[in-house]
ZAGU-108539 format. One line per 8 residues: for each residue x, y, z of N, C-alpha, C, O. Coordinates in steps of 0.02 Angstrom, whole numbers. Example, Ala and Ser with C-alpha at 12.3 -4.5 7.8 and 13.67 -1.06 7.14 Angstrom:
2
660,-284,390,615,-225,390,660,-165,390,712,-166,423 | 642,-112,354,684,-53,357,645,2,394,670,57,402
//
This chain:
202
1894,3147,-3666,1866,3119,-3727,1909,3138,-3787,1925,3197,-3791 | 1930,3091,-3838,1949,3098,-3902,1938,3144,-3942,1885,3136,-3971 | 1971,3196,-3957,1935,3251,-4006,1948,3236,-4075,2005,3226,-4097 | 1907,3235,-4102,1893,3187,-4177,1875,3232,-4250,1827,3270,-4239 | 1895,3235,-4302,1898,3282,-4337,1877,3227,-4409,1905,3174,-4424 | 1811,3266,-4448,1803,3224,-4511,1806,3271,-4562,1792,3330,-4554 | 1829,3237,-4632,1830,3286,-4690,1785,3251,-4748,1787,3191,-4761 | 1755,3287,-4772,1726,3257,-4823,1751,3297,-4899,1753,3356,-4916
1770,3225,-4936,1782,3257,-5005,1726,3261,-5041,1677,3230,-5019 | 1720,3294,-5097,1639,3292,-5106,1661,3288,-5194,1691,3337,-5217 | 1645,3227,-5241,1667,3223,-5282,1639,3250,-5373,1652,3242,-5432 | 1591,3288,-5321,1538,3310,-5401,1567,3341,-5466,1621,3369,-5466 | 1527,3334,-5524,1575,3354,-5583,1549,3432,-5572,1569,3469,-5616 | 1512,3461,-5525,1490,3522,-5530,1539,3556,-5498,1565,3532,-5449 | 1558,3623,-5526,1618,3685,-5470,1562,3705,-5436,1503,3704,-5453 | 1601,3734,-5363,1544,3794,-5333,1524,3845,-5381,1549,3844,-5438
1472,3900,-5362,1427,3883,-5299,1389,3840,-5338,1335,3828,-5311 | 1398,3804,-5409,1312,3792,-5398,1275,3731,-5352,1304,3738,-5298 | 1235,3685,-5345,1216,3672,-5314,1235,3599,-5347,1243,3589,-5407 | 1241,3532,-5276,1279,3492,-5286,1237,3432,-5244,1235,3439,-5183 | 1210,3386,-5268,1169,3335,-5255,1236,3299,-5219,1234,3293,-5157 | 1291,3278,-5253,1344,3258,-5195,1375,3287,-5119,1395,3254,-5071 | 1373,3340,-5126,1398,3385,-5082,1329,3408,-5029,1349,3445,-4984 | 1275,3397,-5028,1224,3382,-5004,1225,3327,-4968,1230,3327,-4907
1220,3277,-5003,1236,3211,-4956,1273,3211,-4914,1257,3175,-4867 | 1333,3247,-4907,1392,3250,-4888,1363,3274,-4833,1357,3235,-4785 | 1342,3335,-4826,1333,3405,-4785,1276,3349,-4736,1277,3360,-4675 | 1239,3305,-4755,1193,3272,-4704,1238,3248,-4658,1235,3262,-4598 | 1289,3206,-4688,1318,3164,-4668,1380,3194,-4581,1393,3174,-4524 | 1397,3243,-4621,1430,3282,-4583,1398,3318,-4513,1426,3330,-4459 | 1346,3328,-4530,1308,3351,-4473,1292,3301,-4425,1288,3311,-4364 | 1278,3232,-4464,1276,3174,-4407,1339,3172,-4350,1337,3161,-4290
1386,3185,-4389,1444,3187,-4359,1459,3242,-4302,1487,3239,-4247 | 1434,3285,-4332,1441,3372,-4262,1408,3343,-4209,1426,3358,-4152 | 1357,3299,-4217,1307,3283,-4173,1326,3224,-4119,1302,3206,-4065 | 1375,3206,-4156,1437,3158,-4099,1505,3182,-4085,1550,3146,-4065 | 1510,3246,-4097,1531,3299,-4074,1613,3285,-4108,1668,3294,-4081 | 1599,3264,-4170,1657,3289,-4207,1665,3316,-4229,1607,3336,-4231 | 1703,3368,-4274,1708,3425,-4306,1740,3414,-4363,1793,3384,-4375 | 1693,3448,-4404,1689,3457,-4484,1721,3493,-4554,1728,3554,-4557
1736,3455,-4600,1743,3523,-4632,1731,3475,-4716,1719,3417,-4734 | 1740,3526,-4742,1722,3494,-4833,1769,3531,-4894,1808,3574,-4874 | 1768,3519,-4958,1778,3498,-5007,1742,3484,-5065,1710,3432,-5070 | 1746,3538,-5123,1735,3496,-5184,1813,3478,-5217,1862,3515,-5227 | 1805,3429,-5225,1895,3434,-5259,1892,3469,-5350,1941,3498,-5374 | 1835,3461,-5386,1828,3485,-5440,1850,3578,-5436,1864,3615,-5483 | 1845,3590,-5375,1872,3670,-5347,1954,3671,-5354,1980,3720,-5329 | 1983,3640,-5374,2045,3630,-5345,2099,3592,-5441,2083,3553,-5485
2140,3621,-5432,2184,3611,-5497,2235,3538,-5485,2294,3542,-5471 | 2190,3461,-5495,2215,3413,-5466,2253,3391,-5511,2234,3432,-5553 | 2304,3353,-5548,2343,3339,-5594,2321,3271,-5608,2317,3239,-5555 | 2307,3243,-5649,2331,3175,-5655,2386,3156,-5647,2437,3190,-5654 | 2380,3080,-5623,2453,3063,-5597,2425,3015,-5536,2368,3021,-5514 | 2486,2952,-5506,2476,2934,-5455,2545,2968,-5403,2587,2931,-5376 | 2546,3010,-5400,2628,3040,-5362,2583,3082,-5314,2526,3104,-5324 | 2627,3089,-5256,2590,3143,-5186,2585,3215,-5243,2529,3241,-5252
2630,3237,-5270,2633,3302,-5289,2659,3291,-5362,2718,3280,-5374 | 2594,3297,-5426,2631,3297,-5474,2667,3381,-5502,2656,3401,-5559 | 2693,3406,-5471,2700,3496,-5490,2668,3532,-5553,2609,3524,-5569 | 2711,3569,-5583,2678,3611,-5596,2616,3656,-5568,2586,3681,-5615 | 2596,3668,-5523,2542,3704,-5500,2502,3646,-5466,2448,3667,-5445 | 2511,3576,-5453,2457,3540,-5443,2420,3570,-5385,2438,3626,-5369 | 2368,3541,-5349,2325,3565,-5266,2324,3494,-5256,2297,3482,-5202 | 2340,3449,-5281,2334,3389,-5233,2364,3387,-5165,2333,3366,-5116
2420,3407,-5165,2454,3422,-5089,2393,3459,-5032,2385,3441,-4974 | 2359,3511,-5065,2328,3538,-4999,2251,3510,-4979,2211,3528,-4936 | 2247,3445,-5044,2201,3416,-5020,2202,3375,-4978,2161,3362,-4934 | 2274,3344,-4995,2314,3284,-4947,2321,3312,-4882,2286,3281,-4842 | 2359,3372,-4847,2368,3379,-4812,2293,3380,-4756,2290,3363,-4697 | 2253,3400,-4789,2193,3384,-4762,2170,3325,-4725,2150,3312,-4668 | 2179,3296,-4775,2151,3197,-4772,2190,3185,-4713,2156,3171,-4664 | 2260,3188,-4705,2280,3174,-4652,2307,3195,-4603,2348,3170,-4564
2258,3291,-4604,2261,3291,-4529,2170,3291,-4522,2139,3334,-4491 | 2147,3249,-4549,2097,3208,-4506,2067,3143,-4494,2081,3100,-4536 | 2035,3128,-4452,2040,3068,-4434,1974,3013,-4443,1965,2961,-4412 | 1931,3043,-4496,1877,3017,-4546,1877,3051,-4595,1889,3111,-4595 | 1861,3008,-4656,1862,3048,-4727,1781,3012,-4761,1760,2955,-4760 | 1757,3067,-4787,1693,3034,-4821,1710,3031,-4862,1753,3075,-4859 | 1712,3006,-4921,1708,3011,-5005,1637,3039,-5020,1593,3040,-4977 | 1631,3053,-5058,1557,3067,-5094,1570,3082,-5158,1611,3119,-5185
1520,3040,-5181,1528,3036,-5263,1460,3027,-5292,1413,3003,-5260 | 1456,3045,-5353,1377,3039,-5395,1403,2983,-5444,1463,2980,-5458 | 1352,2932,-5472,1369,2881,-5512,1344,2924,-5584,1293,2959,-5587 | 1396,2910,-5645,1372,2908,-5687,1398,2863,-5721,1458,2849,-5718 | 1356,2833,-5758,1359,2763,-5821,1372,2731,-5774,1429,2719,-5756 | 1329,2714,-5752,1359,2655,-5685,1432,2637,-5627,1450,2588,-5593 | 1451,2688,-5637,1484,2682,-5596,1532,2755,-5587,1528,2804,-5623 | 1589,2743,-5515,1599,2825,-5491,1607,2877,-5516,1644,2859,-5562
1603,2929,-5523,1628,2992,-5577,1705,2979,-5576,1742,2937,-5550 | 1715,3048,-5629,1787,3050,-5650,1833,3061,-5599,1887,3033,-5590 | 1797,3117,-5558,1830,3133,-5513,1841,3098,-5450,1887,3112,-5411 | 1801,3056,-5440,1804,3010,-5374,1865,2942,-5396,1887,2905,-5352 | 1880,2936,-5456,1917,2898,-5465,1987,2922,-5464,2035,2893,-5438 | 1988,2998,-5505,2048,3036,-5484,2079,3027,-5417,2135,3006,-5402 | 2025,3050,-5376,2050,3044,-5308,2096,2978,-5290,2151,2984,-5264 | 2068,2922,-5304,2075,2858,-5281,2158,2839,-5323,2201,2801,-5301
2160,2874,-5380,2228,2854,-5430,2281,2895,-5388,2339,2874,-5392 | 2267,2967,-5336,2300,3006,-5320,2321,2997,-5234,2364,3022,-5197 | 2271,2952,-5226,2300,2912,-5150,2337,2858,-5175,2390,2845,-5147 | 2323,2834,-5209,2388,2777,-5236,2448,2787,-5209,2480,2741,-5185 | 2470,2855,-5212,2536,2852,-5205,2545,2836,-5132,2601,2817,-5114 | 2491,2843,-5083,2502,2843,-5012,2538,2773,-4973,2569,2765,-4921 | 2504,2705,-5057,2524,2643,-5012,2605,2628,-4990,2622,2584,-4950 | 2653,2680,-5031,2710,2678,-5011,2722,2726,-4964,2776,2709,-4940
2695,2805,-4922,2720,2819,-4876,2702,2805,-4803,2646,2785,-4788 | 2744,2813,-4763,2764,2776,-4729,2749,2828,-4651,2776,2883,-4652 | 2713,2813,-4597,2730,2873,-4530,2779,2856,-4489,2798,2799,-4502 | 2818,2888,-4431,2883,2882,-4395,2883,2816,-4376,2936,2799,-4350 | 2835,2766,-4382,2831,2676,-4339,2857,2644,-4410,2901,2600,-4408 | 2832,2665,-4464,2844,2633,-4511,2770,2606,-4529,2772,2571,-4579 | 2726,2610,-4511,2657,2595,-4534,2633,2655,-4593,2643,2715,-4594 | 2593,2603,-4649,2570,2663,-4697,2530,2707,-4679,2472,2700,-4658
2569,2772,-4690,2518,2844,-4672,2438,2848,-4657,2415,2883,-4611 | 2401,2811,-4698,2333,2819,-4678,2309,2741,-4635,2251,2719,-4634 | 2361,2713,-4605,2339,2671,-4553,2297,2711,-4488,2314,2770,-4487 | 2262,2699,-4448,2235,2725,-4399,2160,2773,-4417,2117,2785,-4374 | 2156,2802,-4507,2113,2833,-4518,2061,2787,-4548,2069,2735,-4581 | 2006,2818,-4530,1932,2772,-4571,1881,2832,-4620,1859,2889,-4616 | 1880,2786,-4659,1847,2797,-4726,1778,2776,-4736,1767,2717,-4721 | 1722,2812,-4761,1655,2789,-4789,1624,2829,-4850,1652,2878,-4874
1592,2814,-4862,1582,2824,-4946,1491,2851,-4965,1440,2816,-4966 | 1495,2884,-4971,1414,2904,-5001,1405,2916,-5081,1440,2951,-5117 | 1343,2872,-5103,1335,2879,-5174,1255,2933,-5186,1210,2937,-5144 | 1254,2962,-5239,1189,2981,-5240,1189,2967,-5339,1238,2954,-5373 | 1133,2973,-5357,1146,2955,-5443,1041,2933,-5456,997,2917,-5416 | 1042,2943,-5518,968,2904,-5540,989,2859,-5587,968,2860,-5645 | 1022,2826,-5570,1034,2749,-5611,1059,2695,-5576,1086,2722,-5528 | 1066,2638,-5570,1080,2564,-5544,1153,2590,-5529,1178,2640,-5554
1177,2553,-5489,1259,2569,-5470,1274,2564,-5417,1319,2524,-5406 | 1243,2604,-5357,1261,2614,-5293,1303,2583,-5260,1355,2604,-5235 | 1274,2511,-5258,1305,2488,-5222,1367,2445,-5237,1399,2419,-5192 | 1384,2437,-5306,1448,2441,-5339,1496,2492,-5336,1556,2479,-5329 | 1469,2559,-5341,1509,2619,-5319,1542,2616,-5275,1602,2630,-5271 | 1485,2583,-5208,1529,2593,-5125,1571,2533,-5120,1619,2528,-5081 | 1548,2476,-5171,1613,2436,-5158,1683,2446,-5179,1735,2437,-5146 | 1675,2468,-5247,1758,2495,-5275,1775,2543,-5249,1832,2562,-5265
1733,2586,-5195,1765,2641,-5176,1801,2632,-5114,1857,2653,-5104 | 1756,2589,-5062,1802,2558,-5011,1849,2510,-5022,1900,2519,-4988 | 1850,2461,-5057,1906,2438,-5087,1964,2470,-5094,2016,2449,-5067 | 1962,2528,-5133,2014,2563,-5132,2042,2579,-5065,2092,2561,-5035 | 1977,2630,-5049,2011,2644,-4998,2042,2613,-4936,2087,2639,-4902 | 2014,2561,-4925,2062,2498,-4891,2114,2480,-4908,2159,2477,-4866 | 2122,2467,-4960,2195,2463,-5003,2245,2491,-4976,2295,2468,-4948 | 2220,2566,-4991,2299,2619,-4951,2292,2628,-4881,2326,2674,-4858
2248,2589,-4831,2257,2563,-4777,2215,2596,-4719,2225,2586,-4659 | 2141,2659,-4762,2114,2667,-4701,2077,2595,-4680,2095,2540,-4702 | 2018,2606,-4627,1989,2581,-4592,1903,2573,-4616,1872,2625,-4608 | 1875,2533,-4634,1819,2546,-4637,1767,2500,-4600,1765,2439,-4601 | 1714,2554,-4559,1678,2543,-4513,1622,2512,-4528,1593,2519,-4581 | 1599,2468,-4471,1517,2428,-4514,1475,2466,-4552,1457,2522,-4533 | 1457,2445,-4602,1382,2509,-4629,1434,2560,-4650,1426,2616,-4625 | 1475,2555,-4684,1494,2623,-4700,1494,2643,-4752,1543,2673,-4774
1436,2633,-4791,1418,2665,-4856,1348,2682,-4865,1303,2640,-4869 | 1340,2734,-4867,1254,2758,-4884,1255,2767,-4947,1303,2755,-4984 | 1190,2794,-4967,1174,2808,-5027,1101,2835,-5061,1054,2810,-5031 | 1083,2873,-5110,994,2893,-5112,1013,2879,-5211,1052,2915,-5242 | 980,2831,-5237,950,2829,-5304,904,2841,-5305,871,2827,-5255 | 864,2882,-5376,840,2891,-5374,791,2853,-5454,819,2827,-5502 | 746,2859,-5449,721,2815,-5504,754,2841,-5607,750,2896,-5634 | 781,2780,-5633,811,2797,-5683,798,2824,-5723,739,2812,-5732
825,2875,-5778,799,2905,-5828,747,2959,-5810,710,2981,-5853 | 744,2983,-5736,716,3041,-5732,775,3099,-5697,836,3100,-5692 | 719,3145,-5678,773,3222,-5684,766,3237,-5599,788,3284,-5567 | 734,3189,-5581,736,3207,-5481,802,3189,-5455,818,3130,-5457 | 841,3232,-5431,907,3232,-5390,904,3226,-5316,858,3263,-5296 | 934,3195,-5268,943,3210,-5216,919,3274,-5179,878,3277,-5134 | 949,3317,-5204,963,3385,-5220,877,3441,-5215,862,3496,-5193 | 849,3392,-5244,784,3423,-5273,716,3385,-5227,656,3396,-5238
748,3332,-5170,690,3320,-5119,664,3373,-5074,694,3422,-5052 | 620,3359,-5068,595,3391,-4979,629,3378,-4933,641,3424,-4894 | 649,3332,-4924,679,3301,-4849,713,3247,-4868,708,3221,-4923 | 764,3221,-4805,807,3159,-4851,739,3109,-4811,701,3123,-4766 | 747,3050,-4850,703,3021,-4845,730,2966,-4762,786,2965,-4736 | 675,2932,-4741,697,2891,-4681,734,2861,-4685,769,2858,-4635 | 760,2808,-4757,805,2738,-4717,877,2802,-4742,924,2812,-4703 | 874,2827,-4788,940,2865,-4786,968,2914,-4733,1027,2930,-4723
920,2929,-4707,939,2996,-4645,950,2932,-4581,981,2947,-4530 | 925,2873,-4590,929,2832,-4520,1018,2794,-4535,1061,2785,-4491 | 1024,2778,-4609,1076,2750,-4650,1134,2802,-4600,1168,2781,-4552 | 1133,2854,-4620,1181,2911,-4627,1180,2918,-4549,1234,2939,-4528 | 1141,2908,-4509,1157,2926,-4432,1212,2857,-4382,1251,2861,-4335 | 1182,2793,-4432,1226,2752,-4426,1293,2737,-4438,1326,2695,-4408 | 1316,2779,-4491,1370,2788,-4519,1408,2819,-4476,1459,2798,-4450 | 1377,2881,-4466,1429,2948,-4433,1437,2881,-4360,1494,2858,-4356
1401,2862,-4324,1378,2852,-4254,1451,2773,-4258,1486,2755,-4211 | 1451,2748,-4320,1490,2670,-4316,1562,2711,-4342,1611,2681,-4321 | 1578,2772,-4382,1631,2787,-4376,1661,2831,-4317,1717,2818,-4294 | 1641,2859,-4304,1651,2886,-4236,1689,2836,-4206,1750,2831,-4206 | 1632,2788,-4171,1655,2746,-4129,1730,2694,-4154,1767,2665,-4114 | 1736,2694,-4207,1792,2664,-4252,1852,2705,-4239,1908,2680,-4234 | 1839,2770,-4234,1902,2817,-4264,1915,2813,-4181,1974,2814,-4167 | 1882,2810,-4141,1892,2817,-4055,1954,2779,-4030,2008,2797,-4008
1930,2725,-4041,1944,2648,-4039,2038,2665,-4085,2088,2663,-4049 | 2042,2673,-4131,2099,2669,-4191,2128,2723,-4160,2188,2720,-4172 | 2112,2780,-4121,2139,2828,-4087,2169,2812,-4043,2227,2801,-4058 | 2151,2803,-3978,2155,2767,-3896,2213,2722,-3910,2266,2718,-3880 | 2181,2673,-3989,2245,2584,-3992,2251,2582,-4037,2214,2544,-4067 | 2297,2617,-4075,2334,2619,-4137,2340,2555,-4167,2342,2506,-4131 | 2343,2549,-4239,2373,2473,-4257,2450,2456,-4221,2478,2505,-4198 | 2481,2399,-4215,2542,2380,-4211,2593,2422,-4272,2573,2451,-4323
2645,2416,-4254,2692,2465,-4294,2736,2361,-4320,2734,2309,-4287 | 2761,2373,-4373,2821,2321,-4388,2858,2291,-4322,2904,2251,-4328
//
C-alpha cells in the first residue's frame, strides 16, 4: 500500500499558542486523514518569517523555503484559512503569491513541481464568503498545478456579526464532520491514484 503523507498549512492571523479557530479545522481534518492511515503534520505559517514576494526564496532571513520544502515532500496539502471582509486572510493569500513562483519550476521529467500533489481548502469565518474563499483558493492552487479532488473544500460559518467561533463549539457539527471525512476519504483516494500513475511527463 502507498504510504501517503498530508500537511496542513493553517493560515490564521493568530501566532501560537493561542488558540486558532483555523488550525482547529485543520486538526479535524487531519485526523480524518490518520484514519486512512496517512500521516500528518501542521503549520501556522503566521509562526514563520515569510517575505513578501513571488520568488521560492526571497533572502534575507526569509522561512518560506522551509515551508516549501515541506509542501513538497508531501503528497496532500490542506490550506486553511479564516475569511475576513469577505474573503481569504492576508496570510492565505501570501501563501498563494509565494507558490507563484512554483508555476515555473520544473521536476527531473520536466513536469511542474507540484504536478502529482492534491490540494483542498478549509474555510471557517462568521460572515458570507465561504464558498468564494474555496473557490479562489483552489483556483490558485490548480494554477501551479496541484490536483484537486471531488468535494474538496469544507467549511463551518458561523452566523454574522456574532462572537461564536468554530473554536468555541461543543462538537463540530454533522454536515461538517461528515463534509471533512469526505474530503480526507476523496483525497486520499486521489493522491493514491496520482501516486501509482503519475501525470505524463512532455
Amino acid at each position: 500500500m502507498t504510504e501517503l503523507s498530508a500537511l496542513a498549512l493553517i493560515c490564521t492571523l493568530t501566532q501560537s499558542p493561542d488558540p486558532s479557530s483555523s488550525e482547529l479545522m485543520a486538526q479535524h481534518i487531519l485526523d480524518e486523514f490518520k484514519g486512512q492511515g496517512v500521516s500528518t503534520s501542521s503549520l501556522r505559517v503566521v509562526d514563520y518569517d515569510v517575505r513578501p514576494g513571488v520568488k521560492t526564496d526571497m533572502g534575507g532571513g526569509d522561512q518560506w523555503p522551509e515551508i516549501r520544502e515541506q509542501i513538497l515532500a508531501a503528497d496532500i496539502l490542506v490550506l486553511s484559512t479564516p475569511i475576513w471582509m469577505g474573503h481569504p486572510c492576508s496570510v492565505a493569500q501570501q501563501v498563494m503569491e509565494r507558490l507563484d513562483a512554483d508555476l515555473s519550476e520544473t521536476d527531473e521529467q520536466g513536469r511542474p513541481i507540484m504536478y502529482g500533489k492534491v490540494a483542498t481548502v478549509a474555510v471557517v469565518g462568521n460572515e458570507d464568503g465561504a464558498h468564494k474563499t474555496i473557490a479562489d483558493m483552489l483556483q490558485g492552487l490548480n494554477d501551479v498545478g496541484f490536483t484537486i479532488p471531488a468535494q474538496g473544500g469544507t467549511y463551518w460559518v458561523g452566523e454574522a456579526m456574532q462572537t461564536i467561533d468554530f473554536k468555541d463549539l461543543a462538537q463540530v457539527p454533522d454536515p461538517v464532520a461528515s463534509t471533512n471525512a469526505g474530503l480526507a476519504r476523496n483525497a486520499t483516494h486521489l493522491a493514491t491514484c496520482l501516486t501509482t500513475n503519475p501525470y505524463p511527463a512532455d
